[in-house]
N, C-alpha and C positions, 0 to 999 in steps of 0.2 A: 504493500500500500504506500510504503514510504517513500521508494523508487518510483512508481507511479506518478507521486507528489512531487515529486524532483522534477522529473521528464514534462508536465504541464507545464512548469514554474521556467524550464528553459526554454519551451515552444515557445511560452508567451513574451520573453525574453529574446530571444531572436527576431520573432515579428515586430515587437516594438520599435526594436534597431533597423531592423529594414524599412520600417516604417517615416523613423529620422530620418534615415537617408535621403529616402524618398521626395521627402518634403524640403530638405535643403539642396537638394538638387536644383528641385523645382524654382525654389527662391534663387539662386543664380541664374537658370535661365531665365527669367524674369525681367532679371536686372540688367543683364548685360547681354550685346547684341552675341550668336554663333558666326563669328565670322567665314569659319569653317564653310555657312550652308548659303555665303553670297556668291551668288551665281553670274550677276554682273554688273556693273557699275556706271555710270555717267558723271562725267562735269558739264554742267552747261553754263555755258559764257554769256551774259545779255549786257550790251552797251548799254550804256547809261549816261544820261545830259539832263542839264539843268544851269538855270541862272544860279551861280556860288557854288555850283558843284566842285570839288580842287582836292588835290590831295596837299597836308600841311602835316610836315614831318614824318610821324607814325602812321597816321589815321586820315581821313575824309573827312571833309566839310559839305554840306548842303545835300546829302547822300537823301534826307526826308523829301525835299520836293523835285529828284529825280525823274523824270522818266525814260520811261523802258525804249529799245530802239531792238534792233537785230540781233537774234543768239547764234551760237554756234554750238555743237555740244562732241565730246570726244567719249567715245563708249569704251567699254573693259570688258575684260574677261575672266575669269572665276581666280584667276592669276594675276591679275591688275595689270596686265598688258593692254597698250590701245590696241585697238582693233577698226577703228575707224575715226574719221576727222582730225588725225593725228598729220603731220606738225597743227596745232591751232594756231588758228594767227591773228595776232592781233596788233589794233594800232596803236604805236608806242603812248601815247599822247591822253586817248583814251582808258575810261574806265570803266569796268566790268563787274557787273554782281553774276559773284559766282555761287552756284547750288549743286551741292554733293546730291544724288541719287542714289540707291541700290537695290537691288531685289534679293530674296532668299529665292530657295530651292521650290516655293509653292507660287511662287511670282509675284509676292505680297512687298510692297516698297516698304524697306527696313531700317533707313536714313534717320528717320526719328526717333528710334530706338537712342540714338547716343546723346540723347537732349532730351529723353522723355518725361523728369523732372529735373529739380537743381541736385539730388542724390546722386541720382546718374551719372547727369553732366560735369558734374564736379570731378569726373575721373578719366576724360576724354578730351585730346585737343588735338586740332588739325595743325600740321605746319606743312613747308613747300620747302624742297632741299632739292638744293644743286644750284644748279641755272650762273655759278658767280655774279649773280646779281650784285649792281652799285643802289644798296637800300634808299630811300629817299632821304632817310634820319642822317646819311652819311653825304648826300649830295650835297657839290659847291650851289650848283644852278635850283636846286630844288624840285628836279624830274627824273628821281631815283624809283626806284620799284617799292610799293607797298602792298601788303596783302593784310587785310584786317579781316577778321569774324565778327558778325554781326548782327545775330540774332537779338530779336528785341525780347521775345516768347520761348518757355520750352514748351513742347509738345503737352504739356497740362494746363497751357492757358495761366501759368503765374511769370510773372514777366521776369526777365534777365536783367541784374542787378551791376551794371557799369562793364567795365572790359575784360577784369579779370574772371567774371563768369561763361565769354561767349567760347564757342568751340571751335566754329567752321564750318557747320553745316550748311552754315551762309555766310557767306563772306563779299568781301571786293576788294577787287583787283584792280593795279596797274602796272602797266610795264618800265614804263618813261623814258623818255629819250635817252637817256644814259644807255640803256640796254638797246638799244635799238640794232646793234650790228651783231651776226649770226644767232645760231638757234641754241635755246636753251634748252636742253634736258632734264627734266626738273623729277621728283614726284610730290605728287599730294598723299601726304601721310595722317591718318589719322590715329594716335597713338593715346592709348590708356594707360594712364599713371594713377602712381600709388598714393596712396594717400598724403594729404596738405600741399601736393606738388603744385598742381594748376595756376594756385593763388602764387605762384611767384614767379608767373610767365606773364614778360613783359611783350606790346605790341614786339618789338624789334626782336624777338626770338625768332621769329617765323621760318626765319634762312638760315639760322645754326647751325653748322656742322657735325657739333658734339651735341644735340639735343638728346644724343639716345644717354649721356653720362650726365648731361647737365638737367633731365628730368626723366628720371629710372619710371621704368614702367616698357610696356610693349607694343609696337606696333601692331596693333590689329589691320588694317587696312592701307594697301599702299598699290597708289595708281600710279604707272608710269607711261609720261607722256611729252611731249614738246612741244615748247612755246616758241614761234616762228614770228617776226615782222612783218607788217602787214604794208 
């Protein structure tokens, strides 16, 4: 009877553990996108003009009464390789809102996944590496390259709280006359860091070199593709 009593006592032991498991699984997938199940990717490039529209050091001026003009959009594949629209070309001069796209393996767009709240996002940032970009913070003339993230919203509808909350799933872009001579090979990286990291990425990280030592954490997604003159 006692062995009996024993043998309940660790079935229901076992299952309970399985059970844990089970449910913090779940809570991870939850939380954080399977980049493993993205099957393909898009940047789309939309010009952008406006009265005060400029870029001023790090960041853009008058990006709110913008509007929208001509996209361009460069596709991926389950590998982050272009597969189309590749070199993108743009005019150095001009500015660009750019938007990360992605699908999973059910064809469901999964992009918002990494801005879903400020939880999330608080553990995800996009940067663009390579290109030897002359940044704009570094230009004599003041038509170096900026790439700002820009989201005003996460995906719950509670708004994004100054710079060092946005990620890159919206961003804008410029190239600037500085850059204007050959083509840049860049990629947009979206990389997940470990905790308190984020909050101490400044605008002018973007282009870093050492970003994978100067904010530890992992690339989950990385599109490669090239930026050409227009």
């Amino acid at each position: 009877m006692k062995n009996k009593l024993k043998e309940n006592l660790l079935l229901r032991l076992i299952v309970l553990c399985v059970i844990t498991i089970s449910l913090i699984s779940c809570s991870n997938d939850d939380e954080f996108i399977d980049t493993d199940r993205i099957q393909k990717s898009e940047l789309v490039f939309t010009e952008v003009s406006g009265e005060g529209l400029y870029a001023h050091g790090d960041h853009f001026h008058g990006i709110a009464g913008s509007t929208e003009g001509d996209k361009t959009t460069v596709q991926f594949n389950s590998k982050g390789d272009a597969i189309s629209g590749n070199p993108v070309k743009l005019k150095p001069g001009a500015i660009y809102k750019v938007e990360l796209k992605s699908w999973n393996q059910n064809g469901a767009e999964v992009q918002q996944n990494y801005i879903a709240n400020k939880t999330i996002a608080d553990s995800y940032k996009a940067f663009i590496i390579g290109g030897n970009f002359v940044l704009n913070s570094n230009s004599a003339t003041g038509t170096g390259a900026v790439f700002q993230p820009r989201e005003l919203n996460y995906a719950d509808g509670t708004a994004v709280s100054g710079k060092y909350e946005t990620t890159g799933v919206l961003s804008y872009f410029t190239l600037g006359s500085d850059n204007a001579e050959g083509a840049k090979n860049v990629k947009y990286v979206m990389r997940k860091l470990v905790t308190n990291v984020k909050k101490s990425i400044e605008r002018v990280d973007w282009n870093r070199e050492d970003y994978q030592t100067s904010f530890i954490g992992n690339d989950e997604l990385v599109l490669k593709y090239i930026i050409a003159s227009k």
